[in-house]
C-alpha atoms as a printed R data frame, in Angstrom:
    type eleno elety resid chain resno       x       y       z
1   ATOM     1    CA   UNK     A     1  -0.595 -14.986  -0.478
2   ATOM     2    CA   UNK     A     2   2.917 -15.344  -0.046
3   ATOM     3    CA   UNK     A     3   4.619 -13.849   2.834
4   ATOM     4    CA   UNK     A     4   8.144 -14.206   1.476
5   ATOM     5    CA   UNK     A     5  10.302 -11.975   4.390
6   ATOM     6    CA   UNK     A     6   9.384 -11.136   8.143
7   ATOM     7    CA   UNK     A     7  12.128  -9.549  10.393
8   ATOM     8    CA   UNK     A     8  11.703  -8.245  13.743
9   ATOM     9    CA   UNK     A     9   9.461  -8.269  16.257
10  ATOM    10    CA   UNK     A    10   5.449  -9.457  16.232
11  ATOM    11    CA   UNK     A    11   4.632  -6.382  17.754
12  ATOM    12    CA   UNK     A    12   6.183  -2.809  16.776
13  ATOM    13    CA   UNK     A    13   6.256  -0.093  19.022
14  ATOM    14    CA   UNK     A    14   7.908   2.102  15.526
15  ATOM    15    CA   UNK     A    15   5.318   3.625  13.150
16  ATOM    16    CA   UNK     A    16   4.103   0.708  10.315
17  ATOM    17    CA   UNK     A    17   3.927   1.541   6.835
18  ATOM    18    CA   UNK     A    18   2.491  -0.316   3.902
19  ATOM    19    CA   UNK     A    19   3.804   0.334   0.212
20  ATOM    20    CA   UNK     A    20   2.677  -0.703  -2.913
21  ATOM    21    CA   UNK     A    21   4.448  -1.393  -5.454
22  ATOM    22    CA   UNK     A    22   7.830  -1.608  -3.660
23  ATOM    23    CA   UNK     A    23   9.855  -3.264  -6.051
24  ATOM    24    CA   UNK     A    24  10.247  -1.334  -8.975
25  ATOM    25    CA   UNK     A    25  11.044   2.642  -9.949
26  ATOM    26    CA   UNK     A    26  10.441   5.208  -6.867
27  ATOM    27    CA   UNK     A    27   8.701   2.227  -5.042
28  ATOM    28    CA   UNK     A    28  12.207   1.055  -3.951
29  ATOM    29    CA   UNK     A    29  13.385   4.195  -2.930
30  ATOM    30    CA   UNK     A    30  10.278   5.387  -0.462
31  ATOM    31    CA   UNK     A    31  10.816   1.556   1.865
32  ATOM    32    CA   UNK     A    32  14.728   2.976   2.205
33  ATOM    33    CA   UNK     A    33  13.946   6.708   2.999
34  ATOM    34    CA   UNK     A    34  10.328   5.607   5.706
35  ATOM    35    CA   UNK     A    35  13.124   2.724   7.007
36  ATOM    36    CA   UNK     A    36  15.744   5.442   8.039
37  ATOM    37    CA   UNK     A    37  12.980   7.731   9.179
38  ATOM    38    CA   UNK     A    38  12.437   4.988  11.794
39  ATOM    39    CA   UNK     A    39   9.218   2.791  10.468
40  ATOM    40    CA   UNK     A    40   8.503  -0.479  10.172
41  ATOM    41    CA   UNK     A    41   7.456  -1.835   6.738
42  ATOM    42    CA   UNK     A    42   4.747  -4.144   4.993
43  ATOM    43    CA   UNK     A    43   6.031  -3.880   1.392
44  ATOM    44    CA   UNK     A    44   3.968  -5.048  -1.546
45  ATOM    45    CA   UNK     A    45   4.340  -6.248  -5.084
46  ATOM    46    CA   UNK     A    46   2.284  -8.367  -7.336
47  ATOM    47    CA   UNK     A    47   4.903 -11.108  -6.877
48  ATOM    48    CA   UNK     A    48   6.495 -10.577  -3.360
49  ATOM    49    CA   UNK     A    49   9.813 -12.442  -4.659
50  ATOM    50    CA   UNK     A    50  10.894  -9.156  -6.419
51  ATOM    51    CA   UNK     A    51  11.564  -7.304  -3.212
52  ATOM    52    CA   UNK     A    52  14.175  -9.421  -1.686
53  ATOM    53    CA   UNK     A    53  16.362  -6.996  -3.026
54  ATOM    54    CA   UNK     A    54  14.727  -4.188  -1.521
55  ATOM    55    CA   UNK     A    55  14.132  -5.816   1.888
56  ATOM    56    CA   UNK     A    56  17.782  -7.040   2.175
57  ATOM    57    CA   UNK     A    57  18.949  -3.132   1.337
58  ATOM    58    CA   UNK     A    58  21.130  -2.155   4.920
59  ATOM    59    CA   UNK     A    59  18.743   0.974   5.029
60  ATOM    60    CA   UNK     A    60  16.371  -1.684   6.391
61  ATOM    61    CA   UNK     A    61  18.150  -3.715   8.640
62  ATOM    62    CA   UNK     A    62  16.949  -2.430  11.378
63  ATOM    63    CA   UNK     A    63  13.297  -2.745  10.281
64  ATOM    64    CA   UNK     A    64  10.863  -5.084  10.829
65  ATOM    65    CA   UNK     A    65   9.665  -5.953   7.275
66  ATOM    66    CA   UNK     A    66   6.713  -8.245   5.676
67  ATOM    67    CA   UNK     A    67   6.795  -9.041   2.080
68  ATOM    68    CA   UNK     A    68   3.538  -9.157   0.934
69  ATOM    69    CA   UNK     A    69   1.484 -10.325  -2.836
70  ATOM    70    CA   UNK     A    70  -0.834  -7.979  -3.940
71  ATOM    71    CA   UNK     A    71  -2.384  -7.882  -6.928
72  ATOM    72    CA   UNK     A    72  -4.636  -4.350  -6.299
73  ATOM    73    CA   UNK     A    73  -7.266  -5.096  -8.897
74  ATOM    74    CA   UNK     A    74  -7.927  -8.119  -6.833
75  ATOM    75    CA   UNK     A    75  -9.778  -7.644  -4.287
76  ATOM    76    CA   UNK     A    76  -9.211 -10.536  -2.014
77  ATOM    77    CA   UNK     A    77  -5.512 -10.203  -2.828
78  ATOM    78    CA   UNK     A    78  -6.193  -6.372  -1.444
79  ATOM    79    CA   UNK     A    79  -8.363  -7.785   2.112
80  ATOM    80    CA   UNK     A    80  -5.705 -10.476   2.438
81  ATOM    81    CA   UNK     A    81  -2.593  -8.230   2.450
82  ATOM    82    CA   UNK     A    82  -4.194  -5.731   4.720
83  ATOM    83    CA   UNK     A    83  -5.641  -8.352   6.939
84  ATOM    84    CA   UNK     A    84  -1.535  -9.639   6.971
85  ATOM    85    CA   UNK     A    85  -0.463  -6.592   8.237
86  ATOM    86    CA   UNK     A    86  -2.554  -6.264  10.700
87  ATOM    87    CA   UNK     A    87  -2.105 -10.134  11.410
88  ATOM    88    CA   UNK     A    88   2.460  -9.137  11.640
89  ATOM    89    CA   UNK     A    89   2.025  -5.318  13.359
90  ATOM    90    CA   UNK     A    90  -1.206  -5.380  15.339
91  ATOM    91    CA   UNK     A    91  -1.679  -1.456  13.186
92  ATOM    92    CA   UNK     A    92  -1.056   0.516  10.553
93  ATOM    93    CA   UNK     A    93  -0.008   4.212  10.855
94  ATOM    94    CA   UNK     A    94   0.760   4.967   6.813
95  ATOM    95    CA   UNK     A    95  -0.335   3.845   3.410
96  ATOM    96    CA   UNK     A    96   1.791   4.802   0.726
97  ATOM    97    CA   UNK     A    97  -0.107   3.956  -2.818
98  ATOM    98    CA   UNK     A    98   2.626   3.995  -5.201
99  ATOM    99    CA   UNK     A    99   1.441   0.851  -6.960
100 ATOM   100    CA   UNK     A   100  -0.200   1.435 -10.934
101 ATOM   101    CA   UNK     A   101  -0.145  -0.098 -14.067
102 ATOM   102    CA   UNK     A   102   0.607   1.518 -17.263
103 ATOM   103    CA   UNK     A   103   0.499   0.323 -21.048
104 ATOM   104    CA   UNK     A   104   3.334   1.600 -23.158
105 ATOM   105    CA   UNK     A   105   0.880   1.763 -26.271
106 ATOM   106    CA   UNK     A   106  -0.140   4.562 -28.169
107 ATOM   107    CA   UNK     A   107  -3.566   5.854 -26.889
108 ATOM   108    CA   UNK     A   108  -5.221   5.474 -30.468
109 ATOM   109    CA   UNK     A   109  -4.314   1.492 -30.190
110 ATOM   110    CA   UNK     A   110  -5.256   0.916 -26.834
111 ATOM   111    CA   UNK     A   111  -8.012  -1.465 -26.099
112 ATOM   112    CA   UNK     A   112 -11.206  -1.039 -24.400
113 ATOM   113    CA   UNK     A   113 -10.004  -4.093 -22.169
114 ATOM   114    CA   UNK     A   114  -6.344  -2.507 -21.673
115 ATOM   115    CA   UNK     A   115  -7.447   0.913 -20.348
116 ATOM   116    CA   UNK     A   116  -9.754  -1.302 -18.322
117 ATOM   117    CA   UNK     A   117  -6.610  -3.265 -16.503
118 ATOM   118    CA   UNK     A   118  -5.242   0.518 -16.328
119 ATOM   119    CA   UNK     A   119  -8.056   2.016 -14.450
120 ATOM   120    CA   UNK     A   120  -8.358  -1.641 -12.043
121 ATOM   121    CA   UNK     A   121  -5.255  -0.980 -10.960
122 ATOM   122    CA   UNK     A   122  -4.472   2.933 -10.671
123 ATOM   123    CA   UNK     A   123  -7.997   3.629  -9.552
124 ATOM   124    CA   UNK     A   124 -10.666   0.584  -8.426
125 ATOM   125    CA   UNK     A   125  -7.351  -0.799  -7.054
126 ATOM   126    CA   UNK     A   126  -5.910   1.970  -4.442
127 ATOM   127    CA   UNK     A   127  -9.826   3.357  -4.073
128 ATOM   128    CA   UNK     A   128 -10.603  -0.448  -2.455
129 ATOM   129    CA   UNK     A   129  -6.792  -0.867  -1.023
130 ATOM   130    CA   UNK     A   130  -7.377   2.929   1.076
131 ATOM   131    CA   UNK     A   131 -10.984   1.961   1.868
132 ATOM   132    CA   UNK     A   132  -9.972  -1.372   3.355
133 ATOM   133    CA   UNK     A   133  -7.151   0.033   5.441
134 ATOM   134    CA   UNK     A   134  -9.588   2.342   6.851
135 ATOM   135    CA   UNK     A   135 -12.460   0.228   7.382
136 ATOM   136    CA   UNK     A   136  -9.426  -1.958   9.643
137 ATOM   137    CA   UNK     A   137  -8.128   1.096  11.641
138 ATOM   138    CA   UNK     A   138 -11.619   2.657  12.039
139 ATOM   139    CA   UNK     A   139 -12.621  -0.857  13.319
140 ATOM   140    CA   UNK     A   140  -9.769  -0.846  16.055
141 ATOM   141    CA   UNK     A   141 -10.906   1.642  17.274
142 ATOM   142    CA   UNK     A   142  -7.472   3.787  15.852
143 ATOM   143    CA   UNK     A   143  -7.782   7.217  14.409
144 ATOM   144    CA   UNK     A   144  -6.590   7.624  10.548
145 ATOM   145    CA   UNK     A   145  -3.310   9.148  10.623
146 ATOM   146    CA   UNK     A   146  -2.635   9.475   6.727
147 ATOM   147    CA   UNK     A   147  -2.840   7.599   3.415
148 ATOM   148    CA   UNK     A   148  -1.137   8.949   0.432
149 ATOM   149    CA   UNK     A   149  -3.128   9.106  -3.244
150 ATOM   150    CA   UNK     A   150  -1.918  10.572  -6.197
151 ATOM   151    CA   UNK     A   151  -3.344  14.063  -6.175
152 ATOM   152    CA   UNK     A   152  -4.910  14.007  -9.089
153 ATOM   153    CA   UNK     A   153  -6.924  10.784  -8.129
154 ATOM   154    CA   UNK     A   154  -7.440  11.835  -4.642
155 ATOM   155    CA   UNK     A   155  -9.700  15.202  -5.856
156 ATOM   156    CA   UNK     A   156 -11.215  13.062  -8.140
157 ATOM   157    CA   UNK     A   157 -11.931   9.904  -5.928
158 ATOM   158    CA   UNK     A   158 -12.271  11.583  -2.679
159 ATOM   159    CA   UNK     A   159 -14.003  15.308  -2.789
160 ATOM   160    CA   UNK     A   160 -11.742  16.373   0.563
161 ATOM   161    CA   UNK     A   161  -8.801  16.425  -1.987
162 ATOM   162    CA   UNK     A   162  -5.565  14.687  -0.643
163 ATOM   163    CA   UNK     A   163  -6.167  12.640   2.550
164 ATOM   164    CA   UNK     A   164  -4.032  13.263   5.442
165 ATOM   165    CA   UNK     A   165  -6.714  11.849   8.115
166 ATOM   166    CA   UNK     A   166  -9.727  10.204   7.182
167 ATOM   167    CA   UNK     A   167 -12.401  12.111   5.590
168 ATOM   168    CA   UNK     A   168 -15.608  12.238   7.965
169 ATOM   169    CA   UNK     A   169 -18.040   9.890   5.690
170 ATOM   170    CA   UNK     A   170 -15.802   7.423   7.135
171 ATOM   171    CA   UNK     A   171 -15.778   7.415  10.883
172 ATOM   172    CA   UNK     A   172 -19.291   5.855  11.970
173 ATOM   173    CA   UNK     A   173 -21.560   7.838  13.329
């Protein structure tokens, strides 16, 4: 895993956020508008090289920032950039899962195999990505503050609807 920018300190007193798919479309604008809302930033993409420009954008200058590989249908790549954050801010307050994969294909031509890499990533992807982030805070003993799924996915995946906290199945009992 390639950890291609870290600015500021080890340890952040600001709230940490970690974003998927930060380098392209709206996943370079949310970094910029949670940077000048005060948080600190782990910022992923499946090659971490892409968001130099992103990371070296003055809204973040005063940001602590890790660049971070993830490649959400993997899930080692997943446990390794969550276990990085943790690693860099000691926490996590925010997930933002902007990160998915589409095929510009008509849906007659598509491929068992490419709606397959389509549902790994939009769905198998941020379901393990959110359940590793919780399993982390839960484990530090930190209450889930919020973790943002599409909506559609999050009725689907999670029966609670949108999470802002973590649904009850999983605290331990």
């Amino acid at each position: 895993m390639a950890q291609t920018t870290t600015t500021g300190d080890a340890v952040s007193r600001r709230p940490i956020a970690l974003v998927t798919g930060a380098a392209t479309g709206i996943g370079t604008a949310i970094p910029h508008a949670l940077g000048r809302a005060g948080y600190d930033l782990a910022l992923s993409a499946r090659d971490a090289r892409r968001l130099e420009p992103v990371v070296s954008h003055s809204d973040l200058s005063g940001c602590a920032t890790l660049s971070l590989d993830l490649d959400l249908p993997d899930l080692g790549s997943v446990a390794a950039a969550v276990g990085a954050t943790f690693e860099r801010f000691g926490r996590l307050d925010v997930l933002v899962n902007n990160a998915g994969a589409t095929l510009r294909k008509a849906a007659l031509e598509m491929t068992e195999g490419e709606w397959d890499e389509v549902l790994d990533a939009n769905l198998k992807g941020t379901f393990f990505l959110t359940q590793e982030v919780v399993r982390r805070v839960v484990s530090a003993g930190e209450r889930c503050r919020s973790s943002i799924l599409p909506r559609r996915m999050a009725s689907s995946v999670f029966p609670t609807g949108l999470l802002t906290a973590c649904p009850r199945r999983a605290l331990p009992r």
